[in-house]
C-alpha positions in Angstrom: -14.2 12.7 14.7 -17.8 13.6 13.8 -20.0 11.4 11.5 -20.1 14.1 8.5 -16.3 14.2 9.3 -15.5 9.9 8.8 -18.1 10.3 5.5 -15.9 13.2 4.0 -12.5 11.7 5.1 -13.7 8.3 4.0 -15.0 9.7 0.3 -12.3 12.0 -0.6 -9.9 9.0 -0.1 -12.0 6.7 -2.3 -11.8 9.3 -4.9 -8.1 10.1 -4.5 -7.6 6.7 -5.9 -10.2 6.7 -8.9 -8.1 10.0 -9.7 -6.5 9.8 -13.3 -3.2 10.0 -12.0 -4.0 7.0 -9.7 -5.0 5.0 -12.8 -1.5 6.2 -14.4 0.2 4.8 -11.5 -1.8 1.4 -11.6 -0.5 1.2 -15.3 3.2 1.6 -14.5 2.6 -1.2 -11.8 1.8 -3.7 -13.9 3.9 -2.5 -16.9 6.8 -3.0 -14.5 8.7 -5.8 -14.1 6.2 -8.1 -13.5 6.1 -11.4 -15.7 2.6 -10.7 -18.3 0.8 -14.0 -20.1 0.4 -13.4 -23.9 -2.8 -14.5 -25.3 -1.3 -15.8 -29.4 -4.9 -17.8 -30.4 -4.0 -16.1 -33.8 -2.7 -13.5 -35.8 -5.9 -11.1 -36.5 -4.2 -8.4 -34.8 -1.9 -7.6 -38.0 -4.6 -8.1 -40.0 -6.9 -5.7 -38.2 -3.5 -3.0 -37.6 -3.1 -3.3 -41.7 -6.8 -2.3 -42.1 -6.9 1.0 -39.9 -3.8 2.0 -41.2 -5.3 1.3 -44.6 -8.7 3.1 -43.7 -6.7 6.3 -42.0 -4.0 6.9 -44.3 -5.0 5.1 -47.5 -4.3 1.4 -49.4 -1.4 3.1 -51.1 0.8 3.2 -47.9 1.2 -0.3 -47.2 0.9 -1.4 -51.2 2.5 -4.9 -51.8 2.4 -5.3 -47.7 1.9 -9.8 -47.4 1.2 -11.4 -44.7 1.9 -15.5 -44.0 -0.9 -16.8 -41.8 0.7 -20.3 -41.9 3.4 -18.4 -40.0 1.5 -18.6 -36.7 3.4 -22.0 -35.5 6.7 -19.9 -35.7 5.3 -16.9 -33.4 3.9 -19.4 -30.9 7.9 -20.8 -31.3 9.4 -17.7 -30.6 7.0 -17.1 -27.4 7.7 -20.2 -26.0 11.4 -19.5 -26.6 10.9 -16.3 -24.7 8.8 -18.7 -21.9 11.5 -21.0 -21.4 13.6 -18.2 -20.6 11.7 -16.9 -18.1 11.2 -20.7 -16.4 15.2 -20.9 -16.3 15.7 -17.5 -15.1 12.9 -17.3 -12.3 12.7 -20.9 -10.7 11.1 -21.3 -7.2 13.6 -24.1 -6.5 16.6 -23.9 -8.1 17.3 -27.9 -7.4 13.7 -28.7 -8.7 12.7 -29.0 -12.4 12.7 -26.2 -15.5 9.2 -26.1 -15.8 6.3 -23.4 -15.6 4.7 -24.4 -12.1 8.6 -24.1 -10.4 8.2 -20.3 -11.2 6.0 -17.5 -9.5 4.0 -17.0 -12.3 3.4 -20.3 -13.2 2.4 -21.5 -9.7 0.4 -18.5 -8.8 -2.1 -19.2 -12.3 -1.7 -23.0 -11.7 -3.9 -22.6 -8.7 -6.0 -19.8 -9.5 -6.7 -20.4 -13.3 -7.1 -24.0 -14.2 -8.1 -23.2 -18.0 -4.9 -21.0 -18.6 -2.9 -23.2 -17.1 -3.6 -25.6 -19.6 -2.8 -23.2 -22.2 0.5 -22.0 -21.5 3.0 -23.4 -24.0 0.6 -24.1 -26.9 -1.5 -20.8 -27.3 -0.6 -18.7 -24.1 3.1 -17.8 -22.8 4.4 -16.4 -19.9 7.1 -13.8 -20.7 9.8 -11.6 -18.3 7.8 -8.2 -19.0 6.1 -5.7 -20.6 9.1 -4.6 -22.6 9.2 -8.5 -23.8 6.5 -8.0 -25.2 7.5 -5.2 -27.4 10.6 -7.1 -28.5 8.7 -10.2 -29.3 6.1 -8.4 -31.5 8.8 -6.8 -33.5 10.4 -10.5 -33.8 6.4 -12.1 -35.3 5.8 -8.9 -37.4 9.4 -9.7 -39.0 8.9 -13.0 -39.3 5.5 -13.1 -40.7 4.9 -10.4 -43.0 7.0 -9.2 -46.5 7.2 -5.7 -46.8 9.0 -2.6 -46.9 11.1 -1.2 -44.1 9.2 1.9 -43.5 6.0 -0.2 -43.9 7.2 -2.6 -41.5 8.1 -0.1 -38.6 4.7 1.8 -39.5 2.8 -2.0 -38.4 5.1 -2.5 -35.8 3.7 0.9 -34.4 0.0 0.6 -35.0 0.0 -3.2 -32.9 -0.4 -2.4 -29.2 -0.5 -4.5 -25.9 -3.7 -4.8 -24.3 -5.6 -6.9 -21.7 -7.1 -9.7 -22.7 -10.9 -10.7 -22.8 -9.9 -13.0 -19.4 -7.8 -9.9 -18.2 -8.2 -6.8 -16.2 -8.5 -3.7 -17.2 -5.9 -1.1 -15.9 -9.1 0.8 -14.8 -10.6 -2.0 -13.3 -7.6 -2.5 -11.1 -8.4 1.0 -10.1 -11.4 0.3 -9.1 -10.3 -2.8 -7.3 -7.9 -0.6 -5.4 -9.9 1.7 -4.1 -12.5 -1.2 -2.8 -10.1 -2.8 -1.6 -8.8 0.6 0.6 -12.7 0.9 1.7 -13.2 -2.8 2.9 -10.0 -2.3 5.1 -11.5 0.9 6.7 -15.0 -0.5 7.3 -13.9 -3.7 8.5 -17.2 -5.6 8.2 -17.9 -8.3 5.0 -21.9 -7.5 6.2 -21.2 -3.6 5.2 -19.3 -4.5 2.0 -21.9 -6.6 0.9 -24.5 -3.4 1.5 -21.9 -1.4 -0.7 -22.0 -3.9 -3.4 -26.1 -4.2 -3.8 -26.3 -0.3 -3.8 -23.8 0.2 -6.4 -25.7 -2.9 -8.5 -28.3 -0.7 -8.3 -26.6 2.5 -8.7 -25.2 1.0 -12.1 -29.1 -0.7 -13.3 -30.6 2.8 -12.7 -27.7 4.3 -14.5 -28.1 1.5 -17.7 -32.3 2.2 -17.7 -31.7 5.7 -18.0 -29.2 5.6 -21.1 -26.1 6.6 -19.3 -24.4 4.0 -19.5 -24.3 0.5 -21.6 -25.6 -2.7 -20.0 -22.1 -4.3 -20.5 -20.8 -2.3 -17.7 -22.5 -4.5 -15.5 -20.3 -7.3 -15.8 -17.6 -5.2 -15.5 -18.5 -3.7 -12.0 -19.3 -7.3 -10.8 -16.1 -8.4 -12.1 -14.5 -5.2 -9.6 -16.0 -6.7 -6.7 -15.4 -10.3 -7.3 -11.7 -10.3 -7.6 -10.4 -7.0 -5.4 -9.7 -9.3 -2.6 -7.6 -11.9 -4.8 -6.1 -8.8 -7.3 -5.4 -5.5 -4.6 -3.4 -5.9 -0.8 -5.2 -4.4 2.1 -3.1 -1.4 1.9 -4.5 -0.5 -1.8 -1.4 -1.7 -3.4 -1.9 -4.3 -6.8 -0.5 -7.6 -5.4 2.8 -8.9 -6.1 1.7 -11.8 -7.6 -0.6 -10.6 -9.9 -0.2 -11.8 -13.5 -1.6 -9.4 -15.7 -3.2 -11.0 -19.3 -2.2 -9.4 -22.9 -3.4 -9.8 -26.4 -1.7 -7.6 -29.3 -4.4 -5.5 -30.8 -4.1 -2.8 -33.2 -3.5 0.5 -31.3 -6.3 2.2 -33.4 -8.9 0.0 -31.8 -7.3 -0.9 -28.6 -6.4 2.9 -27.5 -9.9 4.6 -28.5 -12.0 1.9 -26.9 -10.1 1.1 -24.3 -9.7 4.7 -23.2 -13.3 5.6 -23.6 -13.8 2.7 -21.6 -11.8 3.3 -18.7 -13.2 6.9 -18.6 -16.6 5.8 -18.5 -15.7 3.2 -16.0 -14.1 4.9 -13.5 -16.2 8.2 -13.5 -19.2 5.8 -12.9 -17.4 4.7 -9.7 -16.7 8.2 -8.9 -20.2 9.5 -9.4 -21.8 6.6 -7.1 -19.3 8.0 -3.9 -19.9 11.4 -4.7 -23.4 11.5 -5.3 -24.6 8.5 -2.6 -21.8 7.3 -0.8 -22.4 9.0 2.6 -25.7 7.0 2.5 -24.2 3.8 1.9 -21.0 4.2 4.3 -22.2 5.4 7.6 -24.8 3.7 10.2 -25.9 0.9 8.1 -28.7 -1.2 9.7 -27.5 -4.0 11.7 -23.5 -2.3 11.7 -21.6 -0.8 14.4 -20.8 2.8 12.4 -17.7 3.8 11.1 -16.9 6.7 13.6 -17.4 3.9 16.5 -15.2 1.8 14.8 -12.2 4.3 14.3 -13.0 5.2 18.1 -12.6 1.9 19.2 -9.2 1.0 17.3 -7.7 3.9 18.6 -8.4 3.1 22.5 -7.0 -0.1 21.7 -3.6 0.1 23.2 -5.5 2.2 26.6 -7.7 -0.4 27.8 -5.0 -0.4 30.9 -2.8 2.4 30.7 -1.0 3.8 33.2 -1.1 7.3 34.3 1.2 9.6 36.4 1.0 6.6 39.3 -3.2 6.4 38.4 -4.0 2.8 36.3 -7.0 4.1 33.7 -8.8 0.7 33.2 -12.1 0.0 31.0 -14.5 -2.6 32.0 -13.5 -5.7 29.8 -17.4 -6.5 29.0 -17.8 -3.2 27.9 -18.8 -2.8 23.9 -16.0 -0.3 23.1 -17.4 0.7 19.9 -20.7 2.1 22.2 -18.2 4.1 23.9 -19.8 7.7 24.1 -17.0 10.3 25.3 -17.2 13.5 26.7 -14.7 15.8 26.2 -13.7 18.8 28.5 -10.8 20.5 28.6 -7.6 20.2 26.2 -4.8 17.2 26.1 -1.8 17.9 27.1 1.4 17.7 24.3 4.8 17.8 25.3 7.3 18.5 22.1 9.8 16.4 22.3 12.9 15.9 19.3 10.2 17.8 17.3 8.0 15.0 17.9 4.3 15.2 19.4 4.3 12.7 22.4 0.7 12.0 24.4 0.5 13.2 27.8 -2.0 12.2 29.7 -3.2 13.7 32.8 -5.2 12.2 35.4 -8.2 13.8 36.5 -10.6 13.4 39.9 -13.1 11.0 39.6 -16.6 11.8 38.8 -19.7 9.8 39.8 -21.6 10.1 36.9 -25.3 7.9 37.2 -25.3 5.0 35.0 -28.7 5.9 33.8 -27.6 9.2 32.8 -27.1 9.5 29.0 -24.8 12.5 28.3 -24.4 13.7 24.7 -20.5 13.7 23.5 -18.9 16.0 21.7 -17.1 15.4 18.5 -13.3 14.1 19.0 -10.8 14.0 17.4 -8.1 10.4 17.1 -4.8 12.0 18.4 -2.4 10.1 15.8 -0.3 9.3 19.0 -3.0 7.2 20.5 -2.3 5.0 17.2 1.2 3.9 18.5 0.3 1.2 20.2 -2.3 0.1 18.5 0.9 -0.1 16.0 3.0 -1.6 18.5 0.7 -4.4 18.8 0.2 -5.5 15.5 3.5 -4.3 13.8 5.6 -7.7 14.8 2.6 -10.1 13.3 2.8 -7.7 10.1 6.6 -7.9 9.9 6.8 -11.6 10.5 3.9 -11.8 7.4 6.0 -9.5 4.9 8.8 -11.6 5.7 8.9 -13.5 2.1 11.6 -13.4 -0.6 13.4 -11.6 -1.6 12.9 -9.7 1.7 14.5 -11.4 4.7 12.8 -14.6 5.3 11.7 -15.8 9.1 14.0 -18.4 10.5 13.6 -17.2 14.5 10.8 -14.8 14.5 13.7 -12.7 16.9 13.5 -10.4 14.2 9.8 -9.7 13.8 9.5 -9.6 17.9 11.9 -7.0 17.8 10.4 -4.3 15.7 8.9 -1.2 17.7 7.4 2.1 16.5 9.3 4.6 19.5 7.8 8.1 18.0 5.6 9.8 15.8 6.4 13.7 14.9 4.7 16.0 12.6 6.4 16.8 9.3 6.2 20.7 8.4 3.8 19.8 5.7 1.8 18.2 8.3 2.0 14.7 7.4 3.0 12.1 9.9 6.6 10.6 10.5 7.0 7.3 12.5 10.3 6.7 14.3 11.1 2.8 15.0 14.0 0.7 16.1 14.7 -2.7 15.5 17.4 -4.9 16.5 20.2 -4.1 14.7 22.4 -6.6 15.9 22.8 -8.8 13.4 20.4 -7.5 11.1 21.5 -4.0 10.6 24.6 -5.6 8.1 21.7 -6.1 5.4 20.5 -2.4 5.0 21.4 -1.1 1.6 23.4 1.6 2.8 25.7 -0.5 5.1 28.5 -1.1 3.2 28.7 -4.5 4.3 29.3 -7.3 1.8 25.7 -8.4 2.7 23.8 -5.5 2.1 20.6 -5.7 0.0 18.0 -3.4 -1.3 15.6 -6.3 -1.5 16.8 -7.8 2.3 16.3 -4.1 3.6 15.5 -4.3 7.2 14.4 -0.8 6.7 12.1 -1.5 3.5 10.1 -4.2 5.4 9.4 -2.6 8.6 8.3 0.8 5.8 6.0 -1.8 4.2 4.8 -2.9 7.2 3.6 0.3 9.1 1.9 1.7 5.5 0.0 -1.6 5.5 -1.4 -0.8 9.0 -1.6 2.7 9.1 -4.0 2.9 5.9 -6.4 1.2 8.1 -6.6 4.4 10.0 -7.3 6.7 6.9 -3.9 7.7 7.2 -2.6 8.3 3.6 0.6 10.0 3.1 3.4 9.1 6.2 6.7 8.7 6.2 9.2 6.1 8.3 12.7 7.0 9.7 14.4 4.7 11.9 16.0 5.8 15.2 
């Protein structure tokens, strides 16, 4: 794969996900069933809803509207009520005790977020979901202010959910996504770092010339300090991540907050497109990217044998320096309307050793990926293994994992055939019809998991999984 090649690859998938669909799809991951905190410091947020509706439409539409402010106690009660809920329904241990640190939530911003922690049941709540949230909103709206019906649904509509000041933005998890997708593809913390101080300065330049506010500063450091704790190697927003909400009104929240993102994200855009290649290829002091890709995918041929013939590279031997020449074509066999590797011996060449010979560009045959897959699916597996998935008890399971095939879809894209051991595991596929099938305990939804996570490494976006 030439240089210009690994830059284009490399940029288009960083701005794939900084796409707008790709910052819809973020939002519907953490509006999903995912427990959310609610920030409830006080209740401005009907306050400040009652005075844009009055300021679009007009004092006269929500005439006589009251609101209690000594009401706040009995919204803070009604989101505890909601926490406690939560606690009973989604305890760690079911034998230890009903509290917030025996849930996932609980225990994942117990460690990470001291200051919150200490919140939680006094002016910050943990709730089941999203659509909690709207439920409980209706329930302090009712409770709080004396009105109308029709002026009481109009409120109801003009208080929104939003991310708090200690929260992320759903463009900022974006972002996060697709640094954390670069970082897995250039493989060197050295690299990232380079990334970071030219897109510091990328953004400086950008706020000295009036493009963009100086508060966007903060936010792209904020981006790079917590992809790594927020976003999974394979791009994906972490399991455990607890996303923080504060009601706002919706004529506030939805104009800034979607200027905002705009702004954000095409700034991210703009630095790939218009310097990326500079920053992402043959940085000082860095094996390059090409070499990188070159020297993943020889992996699994370091011994490798051959029609009778044993191919073997020289152990000491700097396989990113690897320079390849390239004559002829490789052989392909078709097989079950799959592409399998042939490879073809070929008479041995004395080449001198002070010789340097220019390569051409190659191209990373996706079958010379397999066993680079082979030997790191069972590690993968066995770390996926985590409830509700099947857990690890022998690691028999895990060992037994092996990707046999990869074909070539008719819209190109690649398809992985594996096997597994079926034997006993096979009973907990969702489509068994055994009394101990699971979609969660899906053999099948693991090992999926589990070759996505490794292929993206590859720049390998779009695949799909079949088991054989």
């Amino acid at each position: 794969m030439s240089r210009s090649n690994v830059r284009k690859t490399i940029n288009e998938k960083i701005l794939r996900l900084l796409r707008k669909e790709e910052n819809i799809r973020t939002r519907k991951d953490i509006q999903s069933s995912r427990p959310q905190v609610i920030y409830l410091e006080d209740l401005s947020f009907i306050k400040d809803a009652i005075a844009d509706i009055n300021e679009k439409y007009g004092k006269d539409r929500l005439k006589g509207l009251k609101v209690d402010g000594r009401k706040l106690s009995i919204a803070r009660k009604k989101a505890n009520d909601r926490q406690e809920k939560y606690i009973k329904k989604e305890l760690l241990w079911s034998k230890g005790p009903p509290t917030i640190e025996n849930t996932p939530a609980g225990k994942v911003i117990e460690e990470r977020d001291k200051a919150l922690f200490a919140k939680l049941g006094k002016k910050a709540f943990i709730l089941q979901s999203f659509n909690v949230l709207r439920s409980l909103k209706k329930e302090i709206i009712d409770e709080v202010v004396t009105g109308t019906e029709d002026q009481l649904k109009q409120l109801k509509a003009a208080v929104d959910r939003g991310h708090g000041s200690d929260g992320n933005a759903v463009s900022n998890l974006t972002m996060q996504r697709g640094l954390a997708q670069l970082d897995t593809v250039i493989d060197n913390p050295d690299t990232m770092l380079k990334i970071r101080d030219d897109l510091y300065d990328y953004v400086d330049n950008a706020i000295k010339s009036g493009e963009i506010h100086a508060e966007f500063k903060s936010e792209v450091e904020n981006v790079f300090t917590n992809y790594a704790t927020n976003i999974t190697k394979a791009g994906k927003v972490r399991a455990d991540y607890v996303p923080y909400i504060t009601y706002q009104s919706k004529y506030r929240n939805r104009g800034i907050e979607q200027a905002r993102e705009t702004a954000a994200l095409n700034l991210l855009r703009n630095f790939f497109k218009e310097q990326g290649s500079k920053t992402l290829v043959e940085m000082e002091g860095s094996p390059s990217i090409r070499d990188r890709m070159i020297a993943r995918a020889i992996e699994p041929f370091i011994e490798k044998p051959a029609k009778g013939k044993k191919v073997k590279v020289n152990a000491n031997i700097d396989a990113r320096k690897l320079q390849f020449e390239t004559k002829g074509k490789a052989k392909t066999t078709n097989k079950d309307a799959g592409h399998t590797l042939a490879i073809t011996a070929t008479k041995k060449k004395n080449i001198a050793t002070n010789r340097k010979t220019k390569a051409k560009d190659s191209s990373v045959n996706l079958a010379n990926i397999l066993g680079v897959l082979n030997a790191k699916l069972p590690s993968r597996v066995l770390a996926n293994m985590n409830p509700p998935a099947l857990e690890n008890r022998s690691g028999r399971f895990a060992a037994s994992v092996k990707a046999v095939d990869m074909a070539t879809t008719r819209q190109g894209f690649p398809s992985i055939g594996y096997t597994y051991r079926k034997d006993p595991y096979q009973v907990f596929e969702s489509s068994s019809g055994t009394r101990f099938s699971s979609t969660d305990r899906d053999p099948r939804v693991l090992i999926d998991k589990s070759i996505r996570e490794i292929m993206s490494q590859y720049l390998i976006g779009r695949l799909y999984t079949r088991r054989v």
